[in-house]
N, C-alpha and C positions, 0 to 999 in steps of 0.2 A: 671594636666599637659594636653595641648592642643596639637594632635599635626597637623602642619600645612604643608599642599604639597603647591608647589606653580610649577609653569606652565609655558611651551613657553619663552617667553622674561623677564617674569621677576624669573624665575629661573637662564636664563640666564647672565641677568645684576648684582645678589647678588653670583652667582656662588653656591646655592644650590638648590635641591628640596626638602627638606624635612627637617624639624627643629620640637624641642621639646621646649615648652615655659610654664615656670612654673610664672602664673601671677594668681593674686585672680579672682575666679568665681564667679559668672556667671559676662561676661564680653557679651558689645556690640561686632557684626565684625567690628563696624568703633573703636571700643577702642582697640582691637585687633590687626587691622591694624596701629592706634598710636604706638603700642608698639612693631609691628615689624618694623616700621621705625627709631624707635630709634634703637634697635638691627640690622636692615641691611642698612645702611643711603645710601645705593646705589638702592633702591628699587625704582621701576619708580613711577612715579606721573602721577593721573590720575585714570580712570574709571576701575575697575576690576568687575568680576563676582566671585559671590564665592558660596559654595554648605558646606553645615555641613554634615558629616554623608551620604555622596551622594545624598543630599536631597534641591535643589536650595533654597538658602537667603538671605536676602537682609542686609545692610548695618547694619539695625533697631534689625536682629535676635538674639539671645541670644546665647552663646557658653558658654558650662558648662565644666566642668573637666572630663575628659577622651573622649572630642571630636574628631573628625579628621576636619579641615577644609581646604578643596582645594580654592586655590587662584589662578584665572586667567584669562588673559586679553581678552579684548574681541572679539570675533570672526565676522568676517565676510565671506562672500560666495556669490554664486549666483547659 
């Protein structure tokens, strides 16, 4: 089980922040990301940031079973 926070606007757009996803590991964060779009098809499109483990990753990283991966869009500032 993976479990995934998700952040800002697009917590807001699927109406939750936090979900449990029982899919086969080790899984890519962009396969990861396929498979929360079919479970929340209201999830926004588009560029995200995401972190395993509180640990910054990129698209390419690997998510194993009893991960946490935060999901969130991207930040700007000045």
């Amino acid at each position: 089980m993976i479990r995934v926070l998700l952040f800002g606007v697009l917590a807001t757009k699927t109406g939750t922040k936090e979900m449990s996803l029982e899919i086969e590991t080790p899984v890519t964060i962009e396969g990861l990301i396929e498979e929360l779009r079919k479970r929340l098809p209201s999830l926004p499109e588009g560029e995200f940031l995401f972190a395993i483990n509180e640990e910054q990753a990129s698209k390419e990283s690997i998510v194993h079973d009893g991960d946490t991966v935060a999901v969130m869009p991207p930040f700007s500032g000045g």
